[in-house]
ZAPAPA-271756 format. One record per residue: x, y, z of N, C-alpha, C, O, CB in turn; residue in one letter. Coordinates in steps of 0.02 Angstrom, whole numbers, plus 50000, padded with zeros to 5 digits. Each point is the difference from the previous one (the first is absolute). Glycine has a CB too. Example, Ala and Ser with C-alpha at 12.3 -4.5 7.8 and 13.67 -1.06 7.14 Angstrom:
BEGIN
506604971650390499555005950000500455006050000500524999950033498534994250029a
500775011249902500425005950003499615005550037500255005550008500344991349884s
END
This chain:
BEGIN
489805081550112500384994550029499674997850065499745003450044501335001049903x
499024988550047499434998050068500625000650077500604998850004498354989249905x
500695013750126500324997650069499834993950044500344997550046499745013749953x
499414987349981499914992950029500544996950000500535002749983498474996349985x
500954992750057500584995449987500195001349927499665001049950499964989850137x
501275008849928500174999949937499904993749951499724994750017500995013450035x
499614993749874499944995349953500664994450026499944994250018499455015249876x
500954993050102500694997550008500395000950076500115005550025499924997549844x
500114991950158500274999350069500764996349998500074994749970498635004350078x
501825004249982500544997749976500485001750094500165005050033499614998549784x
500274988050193499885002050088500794996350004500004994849966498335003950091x
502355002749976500574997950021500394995449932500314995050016499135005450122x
500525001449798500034994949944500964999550029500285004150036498455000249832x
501434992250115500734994949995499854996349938499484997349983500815000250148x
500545003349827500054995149964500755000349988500285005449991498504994449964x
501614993350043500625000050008500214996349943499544995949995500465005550124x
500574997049817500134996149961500694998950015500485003749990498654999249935x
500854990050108500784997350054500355005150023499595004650004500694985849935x
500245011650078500315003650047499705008250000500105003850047501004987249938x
498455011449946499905005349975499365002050020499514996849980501235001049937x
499185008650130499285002150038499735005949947500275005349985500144992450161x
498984999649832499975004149949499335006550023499945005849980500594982549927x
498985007350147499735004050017499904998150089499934994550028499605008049833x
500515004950170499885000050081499525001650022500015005550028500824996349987x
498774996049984499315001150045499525007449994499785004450037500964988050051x
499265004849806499685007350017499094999050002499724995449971501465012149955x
498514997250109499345000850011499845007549966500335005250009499674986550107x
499475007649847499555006549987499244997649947499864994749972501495014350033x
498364996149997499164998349960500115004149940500425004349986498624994850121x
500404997949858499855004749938499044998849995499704994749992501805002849926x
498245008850089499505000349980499694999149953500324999949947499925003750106x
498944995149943499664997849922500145006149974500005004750039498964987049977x
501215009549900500045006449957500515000350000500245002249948498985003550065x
501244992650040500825004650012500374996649955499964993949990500125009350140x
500365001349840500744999249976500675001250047500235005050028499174998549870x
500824988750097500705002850055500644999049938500084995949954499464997950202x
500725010449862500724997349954500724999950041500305004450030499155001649860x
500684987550099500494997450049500705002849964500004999549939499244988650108x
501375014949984500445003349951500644998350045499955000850061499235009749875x
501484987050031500464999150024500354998349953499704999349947499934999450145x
501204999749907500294997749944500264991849998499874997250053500425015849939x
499944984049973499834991350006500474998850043500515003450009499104992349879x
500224998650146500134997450045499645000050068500004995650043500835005849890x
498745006850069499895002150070499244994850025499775000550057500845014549919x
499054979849966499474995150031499375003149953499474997050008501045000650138x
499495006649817499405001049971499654995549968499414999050016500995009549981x
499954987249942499764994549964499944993650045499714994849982500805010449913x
499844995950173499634992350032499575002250032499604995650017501224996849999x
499005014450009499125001850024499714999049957499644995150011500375012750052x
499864995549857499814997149971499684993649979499404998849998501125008850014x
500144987349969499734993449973499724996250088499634995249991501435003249868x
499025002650186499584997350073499115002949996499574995750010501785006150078x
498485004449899499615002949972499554995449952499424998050010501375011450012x
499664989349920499704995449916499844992850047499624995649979501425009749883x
499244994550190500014993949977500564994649985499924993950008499265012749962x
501454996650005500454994549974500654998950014500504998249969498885003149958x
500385001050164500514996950044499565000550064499485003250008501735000249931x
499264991450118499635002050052500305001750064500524997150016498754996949929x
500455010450094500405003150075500094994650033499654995050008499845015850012x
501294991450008500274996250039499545001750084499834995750040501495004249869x
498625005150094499435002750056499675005550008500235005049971500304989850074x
498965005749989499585006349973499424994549981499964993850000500995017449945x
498624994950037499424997949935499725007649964500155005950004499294981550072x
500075008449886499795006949937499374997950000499784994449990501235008349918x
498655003750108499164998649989499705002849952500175005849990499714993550109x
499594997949854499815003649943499134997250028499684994850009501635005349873x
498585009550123498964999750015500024994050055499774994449985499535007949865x
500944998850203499964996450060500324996749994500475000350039498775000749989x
500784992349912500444994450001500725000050018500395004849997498874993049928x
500844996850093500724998150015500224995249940499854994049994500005007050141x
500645003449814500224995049937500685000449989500304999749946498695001649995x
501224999250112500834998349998500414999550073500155005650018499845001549865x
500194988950153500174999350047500644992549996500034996049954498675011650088x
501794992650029500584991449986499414994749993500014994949967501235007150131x
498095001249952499544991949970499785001749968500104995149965499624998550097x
499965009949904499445001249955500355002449915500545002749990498625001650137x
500274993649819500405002749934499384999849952499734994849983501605000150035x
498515010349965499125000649937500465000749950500485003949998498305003850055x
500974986949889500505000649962499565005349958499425002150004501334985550004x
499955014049937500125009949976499114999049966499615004650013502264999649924x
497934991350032499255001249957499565000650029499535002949973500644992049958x
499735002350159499515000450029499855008350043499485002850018500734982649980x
500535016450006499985006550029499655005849970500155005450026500814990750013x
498505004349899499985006949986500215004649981499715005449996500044991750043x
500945001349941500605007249996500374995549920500154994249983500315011450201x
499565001449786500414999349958500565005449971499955005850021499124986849969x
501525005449957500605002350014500155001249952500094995049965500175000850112x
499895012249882500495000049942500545000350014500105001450059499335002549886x
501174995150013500454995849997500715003949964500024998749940498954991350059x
501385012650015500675004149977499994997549924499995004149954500844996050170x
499194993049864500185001449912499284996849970499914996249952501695001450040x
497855005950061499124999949958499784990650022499604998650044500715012449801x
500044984050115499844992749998499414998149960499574995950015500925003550093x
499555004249841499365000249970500174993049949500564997749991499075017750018x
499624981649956500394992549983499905004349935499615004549986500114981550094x
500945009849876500415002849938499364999849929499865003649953501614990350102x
498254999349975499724996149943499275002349994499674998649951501124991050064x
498975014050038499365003250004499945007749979500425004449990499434987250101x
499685008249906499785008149960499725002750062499774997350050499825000249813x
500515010150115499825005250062499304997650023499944999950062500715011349890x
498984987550024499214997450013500144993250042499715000050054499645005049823x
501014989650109500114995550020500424998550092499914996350048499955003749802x
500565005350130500465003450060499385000250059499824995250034501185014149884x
498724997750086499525003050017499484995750041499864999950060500445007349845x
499404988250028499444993650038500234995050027499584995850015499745005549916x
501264997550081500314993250019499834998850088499874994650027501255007049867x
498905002750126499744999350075499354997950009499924995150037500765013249990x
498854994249947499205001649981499824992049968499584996150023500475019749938x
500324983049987499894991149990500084994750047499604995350008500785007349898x
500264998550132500424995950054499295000250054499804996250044501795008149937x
498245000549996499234998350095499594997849926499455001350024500355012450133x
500104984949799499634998349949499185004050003499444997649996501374990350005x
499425018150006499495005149976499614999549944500144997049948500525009050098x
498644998149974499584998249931500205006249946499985006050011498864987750060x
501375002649860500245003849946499705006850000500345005150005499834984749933x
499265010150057499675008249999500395003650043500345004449974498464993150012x
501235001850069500265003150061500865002049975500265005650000498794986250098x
501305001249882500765002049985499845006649953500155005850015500544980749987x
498905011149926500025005449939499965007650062500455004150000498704987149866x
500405009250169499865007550038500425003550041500135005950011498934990549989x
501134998150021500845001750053500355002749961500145006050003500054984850066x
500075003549871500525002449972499835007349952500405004249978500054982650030x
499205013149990499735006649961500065005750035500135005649976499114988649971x
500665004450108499845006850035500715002550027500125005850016498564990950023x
501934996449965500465001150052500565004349914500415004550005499364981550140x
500035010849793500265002849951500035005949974500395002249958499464989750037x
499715010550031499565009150018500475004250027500385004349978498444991950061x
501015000950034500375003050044500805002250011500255004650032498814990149993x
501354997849917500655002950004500064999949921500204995849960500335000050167x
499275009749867500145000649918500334993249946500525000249967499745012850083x
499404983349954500214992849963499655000249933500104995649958499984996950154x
499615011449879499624997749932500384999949927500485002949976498535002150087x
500554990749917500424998949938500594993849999500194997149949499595016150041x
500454985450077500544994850006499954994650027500464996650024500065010549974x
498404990749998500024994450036500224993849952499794994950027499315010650055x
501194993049866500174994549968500804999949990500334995749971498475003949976x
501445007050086500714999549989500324994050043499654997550043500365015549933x
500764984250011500264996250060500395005450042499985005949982500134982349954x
500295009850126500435005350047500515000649958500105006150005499644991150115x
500775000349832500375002549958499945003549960500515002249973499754991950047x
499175007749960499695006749948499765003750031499515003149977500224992449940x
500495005950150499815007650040500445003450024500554997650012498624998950021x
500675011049981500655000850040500084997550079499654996550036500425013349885x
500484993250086500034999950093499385002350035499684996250036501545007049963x
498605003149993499165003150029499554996550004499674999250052500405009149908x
499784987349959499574997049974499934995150051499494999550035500715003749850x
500534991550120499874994250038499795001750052499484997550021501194996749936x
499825012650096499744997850056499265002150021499854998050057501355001849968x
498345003449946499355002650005499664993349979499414999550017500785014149957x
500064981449996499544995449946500074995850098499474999550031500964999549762x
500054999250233500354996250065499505001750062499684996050034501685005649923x
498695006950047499495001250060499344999949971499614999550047501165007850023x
498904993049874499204996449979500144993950012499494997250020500055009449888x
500904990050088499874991250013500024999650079499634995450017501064998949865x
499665009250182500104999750045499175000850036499734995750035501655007749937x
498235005250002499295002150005499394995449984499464998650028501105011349945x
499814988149963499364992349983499724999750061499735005150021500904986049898x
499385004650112499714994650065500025004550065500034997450055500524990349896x
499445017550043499955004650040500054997950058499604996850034499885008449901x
501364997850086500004997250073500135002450039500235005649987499904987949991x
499845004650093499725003850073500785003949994499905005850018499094983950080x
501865009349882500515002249994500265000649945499804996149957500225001050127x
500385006849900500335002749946500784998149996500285005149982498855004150026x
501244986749999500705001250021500415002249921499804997849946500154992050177x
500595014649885500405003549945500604999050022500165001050059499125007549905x
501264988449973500684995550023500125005749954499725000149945500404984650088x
500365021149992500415004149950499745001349946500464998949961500364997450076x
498675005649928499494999349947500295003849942499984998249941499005000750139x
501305007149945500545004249964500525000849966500175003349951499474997850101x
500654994049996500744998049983500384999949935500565002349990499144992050093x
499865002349871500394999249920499645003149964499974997449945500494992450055x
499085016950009500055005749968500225005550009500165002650053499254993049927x
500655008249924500315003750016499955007850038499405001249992500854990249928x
499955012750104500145005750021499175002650001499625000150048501805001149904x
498455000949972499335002050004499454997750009499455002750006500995001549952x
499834988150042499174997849995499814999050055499414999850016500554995249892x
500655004050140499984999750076499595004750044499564998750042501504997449935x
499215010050002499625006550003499234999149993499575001150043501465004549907x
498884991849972499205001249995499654993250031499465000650029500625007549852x
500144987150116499644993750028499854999650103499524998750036501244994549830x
499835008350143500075002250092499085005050009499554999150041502425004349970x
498085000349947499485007049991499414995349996499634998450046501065012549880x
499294986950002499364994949983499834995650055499435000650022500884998849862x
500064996550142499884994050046499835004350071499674996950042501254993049892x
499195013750074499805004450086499245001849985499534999550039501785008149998x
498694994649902499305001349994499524998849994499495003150014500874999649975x
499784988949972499494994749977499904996450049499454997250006500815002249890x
500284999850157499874995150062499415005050053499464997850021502044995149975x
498745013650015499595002950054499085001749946499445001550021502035005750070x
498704992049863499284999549962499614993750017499395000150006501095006249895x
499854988950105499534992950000500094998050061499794994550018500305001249870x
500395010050171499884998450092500424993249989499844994550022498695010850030x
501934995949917500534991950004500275002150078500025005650025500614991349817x
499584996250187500554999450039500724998049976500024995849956499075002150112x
501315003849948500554999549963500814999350053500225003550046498915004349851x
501094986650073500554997950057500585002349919499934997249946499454989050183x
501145019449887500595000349956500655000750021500195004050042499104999949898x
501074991950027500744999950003500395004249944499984999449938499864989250113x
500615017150004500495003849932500625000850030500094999450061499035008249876x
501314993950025500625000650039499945011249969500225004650035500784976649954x
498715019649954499985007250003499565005650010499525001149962501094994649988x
499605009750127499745001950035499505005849953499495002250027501494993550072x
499185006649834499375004249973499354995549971499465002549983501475006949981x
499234983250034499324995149966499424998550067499404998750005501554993349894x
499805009250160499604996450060499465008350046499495000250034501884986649989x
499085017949955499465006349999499485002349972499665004550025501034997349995x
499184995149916499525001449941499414995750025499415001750004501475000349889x
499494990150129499364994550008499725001850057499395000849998501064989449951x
500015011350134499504999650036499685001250047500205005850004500084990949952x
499275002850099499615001150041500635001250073500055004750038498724987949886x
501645000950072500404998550031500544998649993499984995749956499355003350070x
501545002149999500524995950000500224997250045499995002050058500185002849879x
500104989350041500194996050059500784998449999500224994249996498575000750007x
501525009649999500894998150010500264994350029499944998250059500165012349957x
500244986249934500294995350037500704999749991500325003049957498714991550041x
501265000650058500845004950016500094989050026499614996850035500385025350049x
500524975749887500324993050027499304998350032499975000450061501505001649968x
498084996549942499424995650033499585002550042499524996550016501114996049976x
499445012750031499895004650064499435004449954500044999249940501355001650140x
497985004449949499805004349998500305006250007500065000250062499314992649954x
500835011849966500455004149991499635006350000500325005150012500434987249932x
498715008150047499415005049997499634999849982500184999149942500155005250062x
498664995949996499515002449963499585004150009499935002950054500234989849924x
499485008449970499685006750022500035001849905500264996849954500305007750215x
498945004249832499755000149939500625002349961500544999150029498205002850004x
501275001649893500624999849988500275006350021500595001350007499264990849907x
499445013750100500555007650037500344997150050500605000550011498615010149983x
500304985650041500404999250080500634998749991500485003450018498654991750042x
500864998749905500784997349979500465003149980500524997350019499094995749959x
500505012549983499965007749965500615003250020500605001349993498125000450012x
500634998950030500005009050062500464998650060500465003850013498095000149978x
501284988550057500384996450028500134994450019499704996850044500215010149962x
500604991249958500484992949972500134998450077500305003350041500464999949824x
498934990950141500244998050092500874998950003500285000750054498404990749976x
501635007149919500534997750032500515004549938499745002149948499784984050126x
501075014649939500425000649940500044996949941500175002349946500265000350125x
499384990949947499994995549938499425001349944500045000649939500464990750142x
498965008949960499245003149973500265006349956499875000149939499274996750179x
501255009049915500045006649966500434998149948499825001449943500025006750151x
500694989049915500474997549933499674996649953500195001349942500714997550119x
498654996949944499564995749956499545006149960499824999149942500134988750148x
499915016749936499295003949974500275007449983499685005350003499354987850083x
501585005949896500485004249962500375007650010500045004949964499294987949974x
500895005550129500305004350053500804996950002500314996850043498445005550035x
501404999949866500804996749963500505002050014500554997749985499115000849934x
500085011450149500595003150000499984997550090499544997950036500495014049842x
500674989350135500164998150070500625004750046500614999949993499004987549954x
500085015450087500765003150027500114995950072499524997850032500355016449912x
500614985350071500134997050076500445004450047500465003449978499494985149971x
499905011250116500265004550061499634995350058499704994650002500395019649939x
500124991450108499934997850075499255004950032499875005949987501764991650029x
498084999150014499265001550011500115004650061500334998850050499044989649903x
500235017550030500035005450051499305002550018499665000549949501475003050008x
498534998250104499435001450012499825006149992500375004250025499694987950032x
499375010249908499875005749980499284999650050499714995650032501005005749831x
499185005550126499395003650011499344993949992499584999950045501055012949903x
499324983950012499334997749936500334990450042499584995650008500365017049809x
500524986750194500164993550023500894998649976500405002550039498114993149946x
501735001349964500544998449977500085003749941499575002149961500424987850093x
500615010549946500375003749924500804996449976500174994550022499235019150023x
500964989549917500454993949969500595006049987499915004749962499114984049966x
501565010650108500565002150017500304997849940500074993949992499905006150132x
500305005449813500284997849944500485007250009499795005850001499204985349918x
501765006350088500575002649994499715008050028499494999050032501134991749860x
499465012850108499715006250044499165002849995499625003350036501705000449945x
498664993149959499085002250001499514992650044500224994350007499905013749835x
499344993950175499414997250029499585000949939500105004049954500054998550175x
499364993249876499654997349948499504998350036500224996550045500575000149879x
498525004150080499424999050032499544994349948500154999649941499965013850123x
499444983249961499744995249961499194996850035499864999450059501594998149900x
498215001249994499564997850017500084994450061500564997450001499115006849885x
500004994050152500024994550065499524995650041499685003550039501005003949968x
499214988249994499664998550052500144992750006500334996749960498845012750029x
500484988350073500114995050028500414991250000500384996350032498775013149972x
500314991549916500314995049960500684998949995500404995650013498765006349936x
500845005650022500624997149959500875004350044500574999949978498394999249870x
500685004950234500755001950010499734995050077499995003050053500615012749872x
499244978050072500004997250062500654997650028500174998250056498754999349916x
501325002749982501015000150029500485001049964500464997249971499404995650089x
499785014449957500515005049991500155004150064499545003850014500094996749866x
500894999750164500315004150020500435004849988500244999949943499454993750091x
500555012150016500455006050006500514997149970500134994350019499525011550082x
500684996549858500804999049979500114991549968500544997349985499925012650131x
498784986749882500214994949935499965003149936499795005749988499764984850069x
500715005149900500144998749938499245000149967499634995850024501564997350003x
498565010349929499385002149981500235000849917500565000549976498925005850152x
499864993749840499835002149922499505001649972499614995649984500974999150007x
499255012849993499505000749948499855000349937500345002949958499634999950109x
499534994249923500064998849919499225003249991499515001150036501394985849941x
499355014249935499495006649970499924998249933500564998449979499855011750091x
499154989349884499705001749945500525003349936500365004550021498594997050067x
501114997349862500595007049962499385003849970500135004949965501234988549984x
498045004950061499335005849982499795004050059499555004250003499914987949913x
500815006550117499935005750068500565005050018499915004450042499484986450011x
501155008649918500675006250003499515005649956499814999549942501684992250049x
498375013550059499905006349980500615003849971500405001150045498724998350038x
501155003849837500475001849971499735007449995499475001549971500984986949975x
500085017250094499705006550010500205005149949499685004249968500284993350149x
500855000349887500595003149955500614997449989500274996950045499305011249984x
500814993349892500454996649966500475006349994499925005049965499334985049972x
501375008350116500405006549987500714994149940500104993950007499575017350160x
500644993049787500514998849974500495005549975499875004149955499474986750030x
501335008550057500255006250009499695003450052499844998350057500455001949835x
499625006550066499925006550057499395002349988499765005250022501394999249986x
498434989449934499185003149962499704996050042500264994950024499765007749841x
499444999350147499374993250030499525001949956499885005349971500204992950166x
499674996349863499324997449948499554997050043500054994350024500575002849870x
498815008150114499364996250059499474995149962499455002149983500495009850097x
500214982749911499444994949993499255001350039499504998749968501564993150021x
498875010450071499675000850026499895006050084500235000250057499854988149851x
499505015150055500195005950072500054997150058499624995750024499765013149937x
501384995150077500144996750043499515001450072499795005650016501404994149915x
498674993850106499465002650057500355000650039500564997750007498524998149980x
500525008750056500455002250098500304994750022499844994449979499295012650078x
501224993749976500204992250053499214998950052499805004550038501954999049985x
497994991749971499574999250038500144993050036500414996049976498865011949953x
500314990450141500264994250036499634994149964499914994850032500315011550086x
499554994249814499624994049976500664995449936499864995549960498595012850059x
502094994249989500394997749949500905001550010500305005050018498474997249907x
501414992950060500874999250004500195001649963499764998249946500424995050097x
500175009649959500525001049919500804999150006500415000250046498735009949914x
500854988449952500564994949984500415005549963499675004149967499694982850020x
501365013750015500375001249948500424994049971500274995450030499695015850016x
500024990949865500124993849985500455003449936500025006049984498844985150068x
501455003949920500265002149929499744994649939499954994250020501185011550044x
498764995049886499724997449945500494993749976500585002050001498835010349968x
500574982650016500474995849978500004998049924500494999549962499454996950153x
499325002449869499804995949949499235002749999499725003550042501184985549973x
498835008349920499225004349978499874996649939500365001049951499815011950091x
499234982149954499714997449931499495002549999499735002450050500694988149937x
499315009749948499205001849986499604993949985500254995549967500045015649984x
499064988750073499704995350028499195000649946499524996250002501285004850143x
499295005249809499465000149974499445004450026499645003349963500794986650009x
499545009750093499495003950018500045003350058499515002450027499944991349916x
501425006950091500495001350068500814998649992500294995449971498635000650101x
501225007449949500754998849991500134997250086499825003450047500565007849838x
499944982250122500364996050042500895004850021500335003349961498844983649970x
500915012450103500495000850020500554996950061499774995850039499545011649900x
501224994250067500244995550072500575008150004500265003949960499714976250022x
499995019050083500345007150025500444997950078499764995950039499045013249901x
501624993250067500444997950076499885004050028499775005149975501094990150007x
499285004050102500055004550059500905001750017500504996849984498164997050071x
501315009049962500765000850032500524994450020500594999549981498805009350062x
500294987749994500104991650016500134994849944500194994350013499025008050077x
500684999649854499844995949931499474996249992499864995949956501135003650035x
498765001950051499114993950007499775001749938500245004749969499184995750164x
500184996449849499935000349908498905002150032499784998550055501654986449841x
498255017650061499315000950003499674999249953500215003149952499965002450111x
499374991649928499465001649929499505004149993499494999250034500654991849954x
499905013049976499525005549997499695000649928500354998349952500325007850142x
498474997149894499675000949945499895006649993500075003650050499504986249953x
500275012449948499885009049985499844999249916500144996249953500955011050150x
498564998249908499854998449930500345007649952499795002949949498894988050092x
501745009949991500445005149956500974995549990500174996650049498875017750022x
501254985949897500704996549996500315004950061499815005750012500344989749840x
500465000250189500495000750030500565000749988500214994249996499235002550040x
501105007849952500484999249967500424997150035500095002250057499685005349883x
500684985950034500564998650064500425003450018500205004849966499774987250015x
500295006350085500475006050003499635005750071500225002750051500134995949785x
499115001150136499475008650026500044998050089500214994850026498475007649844x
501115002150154500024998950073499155001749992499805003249951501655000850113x
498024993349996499484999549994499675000450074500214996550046500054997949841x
499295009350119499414998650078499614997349994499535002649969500485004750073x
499934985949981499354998750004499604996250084500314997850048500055001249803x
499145001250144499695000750071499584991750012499724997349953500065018950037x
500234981750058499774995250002499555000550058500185000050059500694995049879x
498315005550032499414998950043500274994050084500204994249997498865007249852x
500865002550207499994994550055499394995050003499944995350040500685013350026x
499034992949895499304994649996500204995149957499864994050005499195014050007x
501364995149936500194993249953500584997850029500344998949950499225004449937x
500794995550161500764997250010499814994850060499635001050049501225011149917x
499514982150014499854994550051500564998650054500564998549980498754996249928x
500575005750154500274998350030500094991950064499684998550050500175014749892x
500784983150021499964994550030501034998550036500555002749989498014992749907x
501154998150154500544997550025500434998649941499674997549954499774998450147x
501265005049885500304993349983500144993650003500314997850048499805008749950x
499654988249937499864991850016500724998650004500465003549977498364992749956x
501234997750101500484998250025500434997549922500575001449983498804996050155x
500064998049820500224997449930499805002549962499455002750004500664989450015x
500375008049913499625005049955499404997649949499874994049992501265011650016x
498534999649957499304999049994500165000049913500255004649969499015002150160x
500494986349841500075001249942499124998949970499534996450017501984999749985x
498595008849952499204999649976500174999349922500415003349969498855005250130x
500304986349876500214997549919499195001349972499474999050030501704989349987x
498985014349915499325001949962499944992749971499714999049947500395015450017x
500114982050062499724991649960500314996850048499994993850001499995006349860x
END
């Protein structure tokens, strides 16, 4: 990845649609090679960074530089063909009436390329994503995979300085999601693509990339690679988005290590820093939130028997522990899910890969490295998987 000037310059962007601010002034780069994947759920401005990006809208203020240029600014506008960058497309847009071969070269004609050259492109780009055999098919005689691989060879055609990806995923299914997310991370960092992507789901936007760029009501919300983002979620919203589903709330008490979280007679210690306890004080209103793959499950007493899932460890100062009782327990195929209460009735989600019986009373420990500790927002935080 180069460090020179970046590929992509993205300096105070604004864009407002009448009373509705869709984006606030966000600034950040993307390097030549890099994959960023922009992740939030709709509404929060992704698809109008995006289409400002393509091309097929323009900032109300700000500008966007592509390889020095300035191609989007209130005065300035390169329209989307002259920019270099091209875009697959949530439902592909592949034309109906053309054949996968046809799909593919249509860019490569439009600059009216010399035929030899299309036949070699397209040959080679048919290679690369397993197309063979289906260059005379139309997009209705393929599957979902089919099209969208046939979509990003037509995007690669004309090989361009950007990559942009509109939800690419979206209307496949389960598995293929799985294997195509896999394929496409691999084929892009093979051919040193740059790559601008939009997802609203946080395991496609971990698979693709180099970078995430959280976005929260128009705002930057966090970036950084995807451990960072991970490991530590700048804000509550970040940790709730990146699937830190469990939440206990209390009053913030200072420990040893910095802050800790006053829950009905127990303290609760939690990961911390700057970011994210910059206001937090003594005796406010506080919340940590945690992972349900991070509840360490030690032992399952029911009745007067216990059943050790797992030998129980010393009390050591690296971990909290929870008593809980079992509520509910599905099997998941390859883990059993569960939801279990505290004393309080706070409800928890927890994974194990042995069953829980409801009912059971249970220990389990929660790593202080994995537990987040933040202020309470004033409004509440809704996060939508679409």
């Amino acid at each position: 990845m180069s460090h020179s000037r970046p590929l992509l310059e993205i300096r105070d962007l604004m864009k407002r649609y009448g009373s509705f601010q869709a984006l606030s002034g966000v600034s950040f780069d993307l390097q030549e090679g890099e994959i960023i994947s922009v992740l939030g759920p709709s509404g929060c401005g992704k698809s109008t960074l995006l289409q400002l990006v393509a091309g097929l809208t323009q900032p109300d203020g700000g500008e966007i530089v592509l390889s020095g240029e300035t191609i989007a600014s209130p005065q300035k506008m390169v329209l989307p063909e002259k920019r270099g960058v091209n875009m697959v497309f949530q439902d592909y847009a592949l034309w109906p009436h053309m054949t996968v071969y046809e799909n593919i070269a249509y860019g490569l004609r439009q600059k009216r390329t010399a035929r030899n050259i299309i036949q070699e492109r397209v040959r080679e780009l048919v290679q690369m994503l397993h197309l063979e055999g289906l260059e005379k098919r139309l997009p209705p005689q393929l599957s979902g995979g089919q099209q969208q691989r046939v979509a990003i060879a037509r995007a690669l055609a004309t090989r361009p300085r950007l990559m942009l990806l509109d939800e690419p995923l979206s209307n496949l299914d389960m598995r293929l999601r799985l294997e195509m997310r896999t394929e496409m991370a691999y084929l892009f960092r093979q051919l040193g693509m740059s790559v601008f992507h939009v997802t609203h789901d946080p395991d496609e936007a971990f698979a693709m990339a180099d970078r995430l760029l959280i976005l929260r009501n128009g705002r930057i919300d966090q970036i950084g690679t995807p451990q960072e983002c991970y490991s530590k979620p700048a804000s509550r919203w970040a940790a709730s988005l990146l699937g830190a589903i469990n939440h206990l709330k209390g009053s913030a008490v200072r420990t040893s290590e910095g802050f800790g979280l006053k829950v009905g007679s127990a303290i609760l210690e939690a990961a911390f820093n700057t970011s994210s306890g910059a206001n937090i004080a003594e005796g406010s209103e506080a919340e940590i939130l945690f992972r349900p793959e991070d509840l360490i499950i030690t032992k399952q007493t029911s009745g007067s028997e216990s059943d050790p899932l797992l030998p129980l460890p010393q009390e050591d100062e690296h971990h909290n522990r929870l008593n809980l009782q079992v509520k509910y327990s599905t099997f998941e195929g390859n883990r059993w899910r569960s939801i279990a209460g505290l004393e309080d009735g706070t409800s928890l989600y927890l994974l194990s890969d042995q069953p829980l019986e409801p009912g059971s009373a249970i220990c389990a420990l929660l790593p202080k490295s994995s537990a987040y500790l933040y202020a309470v927002e004033k409004e509440p935080v809704h996060v939508s998987s679409e």
